[in-house]
C-alpha positions as CSV (number, residue, x, y, z in Angstrom):
1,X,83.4,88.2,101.9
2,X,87.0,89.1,102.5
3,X,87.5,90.0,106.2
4,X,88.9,93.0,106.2
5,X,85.8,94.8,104.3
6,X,84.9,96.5,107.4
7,X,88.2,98.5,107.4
8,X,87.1,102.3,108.2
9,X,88.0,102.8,105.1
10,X,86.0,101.1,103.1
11,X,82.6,102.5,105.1
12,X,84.0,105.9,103.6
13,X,82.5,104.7,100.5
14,X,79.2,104.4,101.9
15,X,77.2,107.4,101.5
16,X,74.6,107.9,104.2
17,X,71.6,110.8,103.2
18,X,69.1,111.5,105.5
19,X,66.2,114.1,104.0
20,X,63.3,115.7,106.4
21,X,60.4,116.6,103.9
22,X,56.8,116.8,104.5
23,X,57.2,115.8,108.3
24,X,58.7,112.3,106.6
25,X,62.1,110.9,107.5
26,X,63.7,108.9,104.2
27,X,67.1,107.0,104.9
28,X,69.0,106.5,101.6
29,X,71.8,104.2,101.9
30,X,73.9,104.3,98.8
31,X,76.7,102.0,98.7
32,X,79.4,103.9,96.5
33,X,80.4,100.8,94.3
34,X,82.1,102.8,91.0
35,X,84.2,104.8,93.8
36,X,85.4,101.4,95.0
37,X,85.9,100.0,91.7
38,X,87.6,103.0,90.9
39,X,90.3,102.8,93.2
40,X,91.0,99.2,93.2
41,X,91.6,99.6,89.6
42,X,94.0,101.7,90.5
43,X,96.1,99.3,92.7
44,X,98.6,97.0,90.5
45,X,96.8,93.7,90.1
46,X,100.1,91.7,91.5
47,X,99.9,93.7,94.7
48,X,95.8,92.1,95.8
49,X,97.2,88.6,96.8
50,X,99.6,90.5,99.2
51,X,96.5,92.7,101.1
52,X,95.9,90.4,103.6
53,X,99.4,89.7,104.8
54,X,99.6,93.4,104.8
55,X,97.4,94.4,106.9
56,X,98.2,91.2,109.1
57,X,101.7,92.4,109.6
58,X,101.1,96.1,110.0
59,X,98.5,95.5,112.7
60,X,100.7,93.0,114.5
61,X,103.9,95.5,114.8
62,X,101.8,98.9,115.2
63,X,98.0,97.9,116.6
64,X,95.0,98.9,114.5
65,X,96.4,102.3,113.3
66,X,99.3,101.3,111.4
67,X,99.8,103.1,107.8
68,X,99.4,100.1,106.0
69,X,99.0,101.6,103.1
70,X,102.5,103.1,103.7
71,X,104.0,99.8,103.9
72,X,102.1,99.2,100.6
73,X,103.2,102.3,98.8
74,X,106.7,101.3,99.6
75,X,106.5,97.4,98.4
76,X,105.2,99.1,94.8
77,X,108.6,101.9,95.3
78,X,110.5,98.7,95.9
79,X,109.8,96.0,93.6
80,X,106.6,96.5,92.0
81,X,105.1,93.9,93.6
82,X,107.3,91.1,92.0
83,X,108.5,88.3,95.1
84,X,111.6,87.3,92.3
85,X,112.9,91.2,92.0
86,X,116.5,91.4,91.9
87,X,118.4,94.6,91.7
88,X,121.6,95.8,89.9
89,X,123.6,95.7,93.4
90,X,122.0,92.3,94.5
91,X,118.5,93.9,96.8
92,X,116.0,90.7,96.8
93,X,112.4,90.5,96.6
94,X,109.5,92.5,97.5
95,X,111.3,94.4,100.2
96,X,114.7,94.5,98.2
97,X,116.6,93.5,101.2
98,X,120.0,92.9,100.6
99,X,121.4,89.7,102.2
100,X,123.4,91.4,104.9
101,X,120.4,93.6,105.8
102,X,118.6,90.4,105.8
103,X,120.8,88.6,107.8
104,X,120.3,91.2,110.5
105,X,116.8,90.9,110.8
106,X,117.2,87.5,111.1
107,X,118.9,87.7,113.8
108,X,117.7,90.6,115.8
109,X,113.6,89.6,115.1
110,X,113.9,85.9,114.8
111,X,110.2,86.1,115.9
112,X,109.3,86.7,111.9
113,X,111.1,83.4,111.1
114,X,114.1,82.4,108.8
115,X,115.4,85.6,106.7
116,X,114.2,84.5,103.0
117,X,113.7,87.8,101.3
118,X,112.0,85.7,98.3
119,X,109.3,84.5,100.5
120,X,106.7,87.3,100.3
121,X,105.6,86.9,104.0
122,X,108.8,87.3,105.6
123,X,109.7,89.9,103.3
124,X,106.7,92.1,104.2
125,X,107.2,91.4,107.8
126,X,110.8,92.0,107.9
127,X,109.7,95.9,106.0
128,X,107.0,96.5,108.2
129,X,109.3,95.9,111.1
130,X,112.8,97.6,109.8
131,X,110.6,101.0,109.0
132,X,109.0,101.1,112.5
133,X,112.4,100.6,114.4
134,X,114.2,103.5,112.1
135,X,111.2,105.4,113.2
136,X,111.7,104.5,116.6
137,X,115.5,106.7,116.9
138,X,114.2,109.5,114.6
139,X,113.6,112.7,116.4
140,X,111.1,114.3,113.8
141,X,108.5,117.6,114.3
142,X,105.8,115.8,113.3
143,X,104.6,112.3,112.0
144,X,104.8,113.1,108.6
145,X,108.5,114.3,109.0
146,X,109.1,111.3,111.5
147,X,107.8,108.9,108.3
148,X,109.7,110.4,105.7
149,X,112.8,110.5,107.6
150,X,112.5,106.4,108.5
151,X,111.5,105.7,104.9
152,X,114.7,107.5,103.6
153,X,116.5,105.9,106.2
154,X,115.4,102.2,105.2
155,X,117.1,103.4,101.5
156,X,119.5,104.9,102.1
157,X,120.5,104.0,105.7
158,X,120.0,105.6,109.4
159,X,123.7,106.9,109.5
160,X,123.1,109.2,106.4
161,X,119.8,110.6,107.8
162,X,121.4,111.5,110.8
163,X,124.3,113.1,109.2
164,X,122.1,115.4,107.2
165,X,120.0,116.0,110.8
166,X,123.8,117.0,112.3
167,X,124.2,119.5,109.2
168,X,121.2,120.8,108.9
169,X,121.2,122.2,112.4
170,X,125.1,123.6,112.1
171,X,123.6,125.5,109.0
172,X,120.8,127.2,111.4
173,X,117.7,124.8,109.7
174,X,115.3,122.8,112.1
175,X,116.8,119.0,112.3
176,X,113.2,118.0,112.7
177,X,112.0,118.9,109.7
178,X,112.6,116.4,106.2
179,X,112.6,119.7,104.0
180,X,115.3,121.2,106.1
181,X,116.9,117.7,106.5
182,X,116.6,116.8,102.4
183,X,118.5,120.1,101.7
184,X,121.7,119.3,103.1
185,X,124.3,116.7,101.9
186,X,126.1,115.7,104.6
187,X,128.9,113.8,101.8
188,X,126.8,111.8,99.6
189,X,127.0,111.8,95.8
190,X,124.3,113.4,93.9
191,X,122.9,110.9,92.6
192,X,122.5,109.1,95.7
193,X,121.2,112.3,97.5
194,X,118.5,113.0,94.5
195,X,117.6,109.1,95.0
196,X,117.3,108.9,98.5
197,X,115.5,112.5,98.8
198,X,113.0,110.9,95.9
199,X,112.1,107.7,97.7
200,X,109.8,109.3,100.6
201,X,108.1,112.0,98.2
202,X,107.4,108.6,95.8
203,X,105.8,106.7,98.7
204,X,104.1,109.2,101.1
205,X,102.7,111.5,97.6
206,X,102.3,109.2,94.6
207,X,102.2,105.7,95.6
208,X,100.5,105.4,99.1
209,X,96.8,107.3,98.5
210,X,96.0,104.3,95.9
211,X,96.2,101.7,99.4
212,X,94.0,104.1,101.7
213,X,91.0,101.5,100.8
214,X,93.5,98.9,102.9
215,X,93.9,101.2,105.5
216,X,95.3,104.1,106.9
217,X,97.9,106.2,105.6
218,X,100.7,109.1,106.4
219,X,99.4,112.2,104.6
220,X,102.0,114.5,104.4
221,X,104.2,116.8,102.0
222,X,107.8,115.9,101.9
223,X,110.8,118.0,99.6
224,X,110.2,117.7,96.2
């Protein structure tokens, strides 16, 4: 039995009835197995070898609550679960870090070992890690604005999220808020802005509900 099937989660798929009939108490336990099946078939078959190591490095960096299946929705964003993805502009591996990205983690966490963005545990570490510290110097309304923020800030970079904070509030809208935030172009081009406002709605609305059987998740709208 894999270790992590008592994730909170998973008991959601247990259906407790308890009927009171003819002074007689029945307890029907009825383990929910199709539900199960049915979402595991709808995680990408690459992406069960990585659950573990997952959940492993979400709980280390952010306790028992972490959104691992945040960190999950954003592996299958980034590189569909292939360790050997390279991108047009040179990203690498599941976390498509590009080398000088890497090279900073490597130095400023060289608790989660050499920076090899091919080697699926570093890479995951080295995500889990770089999205909790952008969320760490976001000033957000709520969680789900705080999470969206981070996530476009690990695409498209802290300074640019921060800019469209600055000119969001100039222009009268609330800073703290990704909808206000994601409205405003603080210089980018178009296609970058459409890209980097995409990549949280992807995550926290299409990708991540398909990983709440690993564990918990951000729930949240973001713009469209």
């Amino acid at each position: 039995m894999d270790e992590y099937d008592t994730d909170p989660y998973l008991k959601l798929l247990q259906l407790v009835l308890i009927s009171l009939w003819g002074g007689c108490v029945v307890l029907l336990v009825v383990f929910s197995l199709q539900a199960r099946a049915h979402a595991a078939e709808r995680i990408p078959a690459a992406a069960l070898k990585y659950r573990g190591q997952i959940i492993r490095a979400a709980r280390a960096e952010a306790g028992l609550a972490a959104p691992v299946a945040v960190f999950a929705a954003q592996i299958e964003q980034e590189s569909g679960w292939n360790r050997q993805a390279v991108s047009p502009v040179g990203a690498r591996g599941l976390g498509q870090f590009m080398p000088s990205t890497a090279a900073d983690m490597g130095r400023n966490r060289p608790d989660l070992g050499p920076a090899e963005p091919f080697n699926p545990g570093w890479a995951i570490r080295a995500l889990v890690a770089y999205d909790l510290a952008q969320l760490k110097r976001i000033r957000a309304a709520t969680p789900c604005d705080a999470w969206a923020m981070a996530l476009a800030a690990y695409n498209g970079g802290l300074g640019w999220v921060q800019r469209d904070q600055a000119l969001a509030k100039r222009k009268g809208l609330d800073s703290g808020r990704w909808e206000h935030v994601a409205s405003v172009n603080a210089g980018r081009s178009i296609a970058a802005k459409r890209e980097n406002t995409d990549y949280p709605r992807q995550i926290l609305l299409r990708r991540q509900s398909r990983y709440l059987v690993w564990g918990p998740g951000i729930l949240c709208e973001v713009a469209q």
